[in-house]
C-alpha positions, 0 to 999 in steps of 0.5 A: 500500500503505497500510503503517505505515512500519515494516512498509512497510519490512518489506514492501520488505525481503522484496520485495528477498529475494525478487529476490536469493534465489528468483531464486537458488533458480529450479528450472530442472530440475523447472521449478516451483521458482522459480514455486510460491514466487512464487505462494506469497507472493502467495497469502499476500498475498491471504488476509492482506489479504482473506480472514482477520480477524486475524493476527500477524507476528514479525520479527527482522532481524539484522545482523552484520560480521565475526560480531559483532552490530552493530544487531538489530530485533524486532517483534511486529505484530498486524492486525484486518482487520475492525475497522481495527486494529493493534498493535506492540511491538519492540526496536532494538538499536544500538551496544548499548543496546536501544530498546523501541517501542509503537504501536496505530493504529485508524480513531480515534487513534493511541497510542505508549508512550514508554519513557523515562517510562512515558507515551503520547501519542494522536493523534485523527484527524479526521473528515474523514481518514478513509476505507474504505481497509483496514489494510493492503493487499496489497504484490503489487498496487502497481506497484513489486511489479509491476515488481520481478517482472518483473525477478525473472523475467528473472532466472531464466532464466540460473541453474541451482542446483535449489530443494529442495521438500518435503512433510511434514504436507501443508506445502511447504518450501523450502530453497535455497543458492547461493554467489557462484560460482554468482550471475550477475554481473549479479545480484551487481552489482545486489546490491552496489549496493544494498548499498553505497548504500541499506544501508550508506550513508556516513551509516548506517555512521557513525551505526552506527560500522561499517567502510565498504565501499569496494571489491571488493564481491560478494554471499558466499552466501545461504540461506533456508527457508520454509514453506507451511503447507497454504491455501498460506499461508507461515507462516514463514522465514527468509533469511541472506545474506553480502557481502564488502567492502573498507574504505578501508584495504583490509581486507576485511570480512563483512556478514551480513544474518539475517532470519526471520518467522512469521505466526501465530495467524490469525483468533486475534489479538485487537487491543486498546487498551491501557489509559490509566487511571492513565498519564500520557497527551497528546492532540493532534489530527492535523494542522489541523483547519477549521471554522466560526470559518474563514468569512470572507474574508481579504486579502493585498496585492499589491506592487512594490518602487519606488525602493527601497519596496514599493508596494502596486499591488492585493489578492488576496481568498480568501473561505471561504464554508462549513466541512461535515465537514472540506470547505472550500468558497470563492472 
């Protein structure tokens, strides 16, 4: 999957909601619950990756301990499938203070704002880098998303809650609840491991200034509601889960995950690069560039240390005999 590295995040978060959550939500009593959410975010997947030419997503992850806001993040991302194209804006919120963040990557450059000062750097990517792969590719088709569903599967046959499926304006919404007496232990194990040491690691609740949890660690409730708008495409959602913790000292505490996205204006979404004239602005090129000054051969000695010196016993010899495009041919 060829995501940036915040919406491969995103990718995964919603990936992790989906093994806690649907699983959570498996309708055991109409028996189709569980699998018509599955199929729906796969179907989404699909038309998004293939079958559109542009969309946007909002996100908004929130998380809380004890009720009180400690880190939030607001993103804003716009996809042109077509033309290679994609652009973000956001915010952090951290120990209170609020970053702001822009980047636009196409098949050419890539552009990042810095805040601070107004100006931006663009990267120029080479020739030679770039390649048909699309501007994001669907999630459901890496092998960890194939793996991860199996194990989703294997959970749903020892829950019970029934998801609530409903229907208004030809759209499909679906509700679901579940509380810790009803999250199988071995759900609850897995959740509080993640949570302990891939969420909230020592080095996370340090530089957040959070309490640490320790101990007695078990998934509270979770909640979520998602829309499938009528192409069985879900428009919208949103996810609340709570764990309960013990610090160090003993004293409990609650963490509260909220997370909410909507996918909007499809085939409505106009992607552009933003305008640099007049703004302070710096090139740099990605990465090292060859070309044809680099033919040539080039030597390094071979030695052995001897009586405490090195002695020189040969020569390895690299010569670079053409520079085409990018390749790089020698012996």
């Amino acid at each position: 999957m060829k995501f940036n590295k915040k919406s491969k995040i995103l990718g995964m978060f919603i990936l992790g909601a989906v093994i806690l959550v649907t699983s959570a939500f498996a309708d055991i009593a109409l028996g189709s619950g569980y699998y018509n959410l599955k199929t729906s975010m796969k179907t989404t997947a699909s038309k998004l990756t293939d079958d559109v030419d542009n969309f946007s997503v909002d996100v908004i992850v929130t998380t809380k301990v004890d009720g009180k806001t400690f880190a939030e993040s607001t993103s804003n991302m716009k996809y042109d499938i077509k033309n290679k194209a994609r652009e973000e804006s956001g915010t952090d919120l951290q120990k209170g203070k609020i970053t702001e963040n822009y980047s636009y990557h196409d098949e050419n450059q890539r552009i990042y704002k810095n805040f601070e000062d107004g100006s931006y750097n663009v990267v120029e990517i080479q020739k030679s880098r770039k390649n048909d792969s699309r501007i994001i590719e669907n999630p459901f088709e890496e092998e960890q998303a194939i793996d991860a569903e199996k194990i989703m599967d294997a959970f749903v046959g020892g829950l019970e809650n029934v998801i609530q499926i409903e229907e208004s304006d030809n759209k499909k919404i679906y509700i679901g609840n579940i509380s810790d007496k009803e999250i199988p232990s071995l759900v609850n194990a897995i959740s509080s491991f993640a949570f302990k040491y891939t969420i909230l690691d020592e080095w996370t609740v340090e530089r957040l200034n959070v309490p640490s949890p320790k101990s007695n660690i078990y998934v509270k409730n979770a909640s979520g509601k998602a829309i499938e708008n009528e192409e069985g495409i879900l428009e919208s959602g949103i996810f609340t889960a709570s764990m309960s913790a013990k610090d160090s000292k003993g004293t409990e505490h609650i963490y509260t995950v909220e997370f909410s996205i909507d996918i909007k204006d499809i085939n409505n979404t106009v992607v552009a690069a933003p305008n640099l004239d007049g703004k302070e602005v710096s090139y740099t090129k990605e990465g090292f560039e060859f070309d044809e000054k680099f033919i040539g051969k080039y030597k390094n000695n071979i030695v052995e240390v001897e009586d405490n010196s090195f002695v020189k016993r040969g020569e390895r010899i690299f010569e670079i005999t053409s520079v085409e495009k990018g390749n790089v041919k020698g012996r």
